[in-house]
C-alpha positions as CSV (number, residue, x, y, z in Angstrom):
1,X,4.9,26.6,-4.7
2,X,7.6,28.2,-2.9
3,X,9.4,25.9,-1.2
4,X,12.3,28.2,0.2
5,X,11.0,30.4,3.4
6,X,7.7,27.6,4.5
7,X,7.2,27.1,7.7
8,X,6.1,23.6,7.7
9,X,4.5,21.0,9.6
10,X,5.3,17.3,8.1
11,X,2.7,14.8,10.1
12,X,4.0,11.2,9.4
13,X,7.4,12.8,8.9
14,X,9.9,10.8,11.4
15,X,10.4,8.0,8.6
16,X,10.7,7.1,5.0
17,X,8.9,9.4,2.3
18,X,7.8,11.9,5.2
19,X,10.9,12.5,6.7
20,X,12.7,12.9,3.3
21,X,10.5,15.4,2.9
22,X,11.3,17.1,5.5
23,X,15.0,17.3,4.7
24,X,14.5,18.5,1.1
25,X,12.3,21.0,2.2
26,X,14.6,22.2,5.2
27,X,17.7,22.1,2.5
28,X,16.2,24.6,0.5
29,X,15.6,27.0,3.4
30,X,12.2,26.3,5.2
31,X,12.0,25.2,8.7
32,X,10.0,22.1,9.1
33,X,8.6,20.7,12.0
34,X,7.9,16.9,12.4
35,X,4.8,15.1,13.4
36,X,4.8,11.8,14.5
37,X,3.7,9.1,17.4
38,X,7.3,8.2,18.1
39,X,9.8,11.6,17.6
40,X,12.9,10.2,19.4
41,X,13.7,8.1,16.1
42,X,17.3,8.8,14.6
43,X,17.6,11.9,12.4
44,X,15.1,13.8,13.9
45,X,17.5,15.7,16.2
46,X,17.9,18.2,13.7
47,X,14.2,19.1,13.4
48,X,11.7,20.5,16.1
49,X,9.3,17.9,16.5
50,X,6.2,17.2,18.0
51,X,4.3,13.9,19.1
52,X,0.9,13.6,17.8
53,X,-1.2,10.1,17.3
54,X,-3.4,10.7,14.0
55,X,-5.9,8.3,15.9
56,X,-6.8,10.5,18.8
57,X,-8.4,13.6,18.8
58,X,-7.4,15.0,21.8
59,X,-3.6,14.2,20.4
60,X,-4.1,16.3,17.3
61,X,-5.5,18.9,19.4
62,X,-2.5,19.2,21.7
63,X,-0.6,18.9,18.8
64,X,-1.7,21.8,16.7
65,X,-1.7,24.1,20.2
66,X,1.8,23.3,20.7
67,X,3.0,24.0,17.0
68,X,0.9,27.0,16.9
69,X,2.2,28.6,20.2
70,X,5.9,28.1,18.9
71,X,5.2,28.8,15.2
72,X,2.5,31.1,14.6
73,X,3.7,31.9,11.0
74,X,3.1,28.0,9.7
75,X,1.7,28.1,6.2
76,X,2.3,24.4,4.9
77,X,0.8,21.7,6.8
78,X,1.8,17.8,4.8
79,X,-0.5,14.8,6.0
80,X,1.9,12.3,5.3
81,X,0.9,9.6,8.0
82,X,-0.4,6.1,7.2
83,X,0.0,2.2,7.3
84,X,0.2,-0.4,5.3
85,X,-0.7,-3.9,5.6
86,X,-1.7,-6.9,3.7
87,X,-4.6,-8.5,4.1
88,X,-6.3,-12.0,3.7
89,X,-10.2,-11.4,2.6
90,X,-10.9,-14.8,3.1
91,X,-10.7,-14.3,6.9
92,X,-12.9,-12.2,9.1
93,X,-10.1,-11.5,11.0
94,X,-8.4,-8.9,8.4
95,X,-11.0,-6.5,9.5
96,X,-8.8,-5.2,12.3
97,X,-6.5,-4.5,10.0
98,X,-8.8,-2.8,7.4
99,X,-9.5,-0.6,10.4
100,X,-6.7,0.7,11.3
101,X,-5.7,1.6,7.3
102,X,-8.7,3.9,7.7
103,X,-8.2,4.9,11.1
104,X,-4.8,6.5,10.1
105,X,-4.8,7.0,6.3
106,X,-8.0,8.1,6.0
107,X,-9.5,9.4,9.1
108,X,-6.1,10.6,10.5
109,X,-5.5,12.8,7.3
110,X,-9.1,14.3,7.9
111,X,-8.3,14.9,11.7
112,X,-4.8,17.1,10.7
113,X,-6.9,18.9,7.9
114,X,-9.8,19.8,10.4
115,X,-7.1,20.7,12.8
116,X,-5.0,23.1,10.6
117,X,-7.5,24.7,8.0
118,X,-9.0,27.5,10.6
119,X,-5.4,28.8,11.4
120,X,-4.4,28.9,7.5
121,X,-8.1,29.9,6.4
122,X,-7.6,32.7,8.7
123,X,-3.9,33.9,7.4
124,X,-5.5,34.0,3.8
125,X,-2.7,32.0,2.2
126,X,-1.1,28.6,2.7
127,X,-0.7,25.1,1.1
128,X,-2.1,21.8,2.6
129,X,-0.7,18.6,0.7
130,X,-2.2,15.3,1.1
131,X,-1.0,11.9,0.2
132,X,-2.8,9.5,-1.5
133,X,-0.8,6.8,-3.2
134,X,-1.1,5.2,-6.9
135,X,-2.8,1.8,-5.4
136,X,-5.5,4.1,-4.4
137,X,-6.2,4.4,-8.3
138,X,-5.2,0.9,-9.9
139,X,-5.2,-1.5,-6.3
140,X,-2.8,-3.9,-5.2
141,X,-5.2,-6.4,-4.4
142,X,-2.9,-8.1,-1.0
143,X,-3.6,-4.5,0.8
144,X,-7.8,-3.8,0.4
145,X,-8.0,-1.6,3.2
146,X,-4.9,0.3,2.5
147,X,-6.0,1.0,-1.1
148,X,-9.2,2.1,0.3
149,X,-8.2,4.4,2.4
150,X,-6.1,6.1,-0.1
151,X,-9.0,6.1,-2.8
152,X,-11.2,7.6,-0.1
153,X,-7.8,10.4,0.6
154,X,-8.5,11.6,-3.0
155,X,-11.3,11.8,-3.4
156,X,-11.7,13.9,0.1
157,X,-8.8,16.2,-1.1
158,X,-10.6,17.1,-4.6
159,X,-13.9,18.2,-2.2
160,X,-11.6,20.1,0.2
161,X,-10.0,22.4,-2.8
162,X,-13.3,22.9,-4.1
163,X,-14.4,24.3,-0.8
164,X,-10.8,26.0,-0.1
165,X,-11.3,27.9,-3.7
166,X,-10.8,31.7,-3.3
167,X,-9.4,31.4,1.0
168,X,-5.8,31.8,-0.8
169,X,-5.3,28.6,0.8
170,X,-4.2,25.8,-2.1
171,X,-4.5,21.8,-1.9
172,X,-2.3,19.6,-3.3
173,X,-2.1,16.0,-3.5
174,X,0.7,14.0,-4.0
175,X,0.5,10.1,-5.4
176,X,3.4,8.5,-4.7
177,X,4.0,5.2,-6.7
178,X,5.8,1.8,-4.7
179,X,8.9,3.8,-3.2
180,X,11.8,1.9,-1.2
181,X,11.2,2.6,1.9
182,X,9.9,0.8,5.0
183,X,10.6,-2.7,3.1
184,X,8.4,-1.9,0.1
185,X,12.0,-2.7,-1.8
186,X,11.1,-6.3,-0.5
187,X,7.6,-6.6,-1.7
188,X,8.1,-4.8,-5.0
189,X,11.8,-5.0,-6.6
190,X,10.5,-2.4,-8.6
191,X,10.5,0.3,-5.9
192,X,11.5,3.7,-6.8
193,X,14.3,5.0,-5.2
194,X,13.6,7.3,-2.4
195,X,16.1,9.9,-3.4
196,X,15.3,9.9,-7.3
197,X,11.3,10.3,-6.1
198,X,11.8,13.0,-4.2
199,X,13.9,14.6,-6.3
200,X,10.8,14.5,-8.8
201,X,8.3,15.7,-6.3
202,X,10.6,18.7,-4.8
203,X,10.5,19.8,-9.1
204,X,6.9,19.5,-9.7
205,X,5.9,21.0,-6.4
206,X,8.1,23.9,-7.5
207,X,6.4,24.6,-10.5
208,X,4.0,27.8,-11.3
209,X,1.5,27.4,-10.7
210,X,1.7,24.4,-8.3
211,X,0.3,21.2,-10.1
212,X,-3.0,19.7,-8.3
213,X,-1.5,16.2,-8.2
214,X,2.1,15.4,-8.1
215,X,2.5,12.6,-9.6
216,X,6.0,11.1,-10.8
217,X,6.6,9.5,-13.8
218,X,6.4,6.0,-12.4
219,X,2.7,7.1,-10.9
220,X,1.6,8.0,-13.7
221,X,0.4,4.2,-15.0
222,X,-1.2,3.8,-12.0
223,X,-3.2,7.4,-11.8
224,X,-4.2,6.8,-15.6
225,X,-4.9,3.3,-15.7
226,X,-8.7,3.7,-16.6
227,X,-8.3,6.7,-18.8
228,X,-5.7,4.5,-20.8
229,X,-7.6,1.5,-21.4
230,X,-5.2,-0.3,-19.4
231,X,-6.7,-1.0,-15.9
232,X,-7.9,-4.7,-16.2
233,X,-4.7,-5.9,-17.6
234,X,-2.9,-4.3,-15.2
235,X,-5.1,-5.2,-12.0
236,X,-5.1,-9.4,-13.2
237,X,-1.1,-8.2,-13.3
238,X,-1.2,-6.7,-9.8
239,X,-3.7,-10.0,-8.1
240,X,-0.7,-12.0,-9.0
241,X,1.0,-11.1,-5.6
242,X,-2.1,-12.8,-3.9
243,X,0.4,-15.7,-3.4
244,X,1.6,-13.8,-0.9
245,X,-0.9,-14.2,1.5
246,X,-0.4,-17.0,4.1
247,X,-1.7,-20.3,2.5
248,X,-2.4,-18.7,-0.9
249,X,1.1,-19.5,-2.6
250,X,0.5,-21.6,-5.9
């Protein structure tokens, strides 16, 4: 993928993962416009921005008019917006919170695509990336709902190349492992650095032909799990952190 002269439109991009994106991408030469509910955060000031609420229709609506009128020429459209929040099973209440992960991961990815896909169908050529995450291949039992959501992210992306094949318009996912952003370096020591992922992801997405899945080196346990014969020992690994539900510490 060429990731020199995009025009790109980073949705989830005012924070973390998203807006380091955005950066990279605007470093080597592509202007980038950033998506996001609340786009008077620090470091955006350098970026156009727009607001958009994954949530709301009539938001992602508005949103792609606005980008459109200003940047006709947008060929790169990142769904990079999503929550993530533990969740105690035990308790009907979680379900609140179970809807929301699928409100924004899944649904709010869907929304963007839906939104976007007629302008770049159109243009015959373009790149739509999605992000799922490894949990939605090998969960992390403490998030259900988010692990859902990014299962049912992949699992959409793989049916919207198929149907994409021969518009000149590509699908890529990326599958980010635990990165240290956003306090994940608090719930997982193990986090990779945010500046040593990207610098993995910017590589693979610049290879020819673009891979189908990015997916770093520390994904790849996670993505391969089943096909390595090392899922169950892994998952009993991962239900560990249970204790860090409320009342479930042993």
């Amino acid at each position: 993928m060429d990731l020199t002269s995009r025009t790109a439109l980073i949705v989830g991009g005012t924070s973390g993962i998203g807006l380091g994106l955005a950066r990279r991408l605007a470093a080597a030469g592509s202007t980038v416009v950033i998506g996001g509910r609340d786009t008077d955060r620090p470091g955006l000031d350098t970026f156009p921005t727009v607001t958009v609420d994954v949530t709301d229709p009539a938001s992602v609506a508005r949103a792609r008019d606005e980008v459109l009128a200003q940047h006709a020429e947008l060929d790169l459209v990142v769904t990079m917006s999503g929550v993530m929040m533990m969740e105690d099973l035990r308790d009907p209440a979680h379900f609140a919170q179970t809807e929301a992960a699928i409100a924004v991961n899944l649904l709010g990815t869907i929304r963007v695509i839906d939104a976007f896909t007629p302008h770049l169908v159109a243009r015959g050529s373009g790149d739509i990336v999605t992000v799922s995450s490894g949990i939605g291949f090998l969960p992390f039992p403490p998030m259900p709902g988010y692990g859902a959501s990014k299962a049912g992210v992949h699992a959409y992306t793989e049916a919207l190349r198929a149907q994409l094949d021969g518009t000149g318009v590509h699908v890529t996912e990326l599958i980010p492992p635990a990165v240290a952003t956003a306090g994940q370096e608090k719930v997982n020591p193990a986090a990779l650095p945010l500046d040593g992922f990207l610098d993995e992801v910017m590589g693979l997405l610049g290879e020819t032909p673009t891979p189908a899945e990015i997916v770093v080196a520390a994904a790849r346990r996670l993505r391969w799990a089943e096909r390595d014969g090392s899922y169950a020992e892994l998952l009993a690994q991962r239900s560990r952190a249970l204790t860090l539900l409320p009342g479930r510490a042993s």
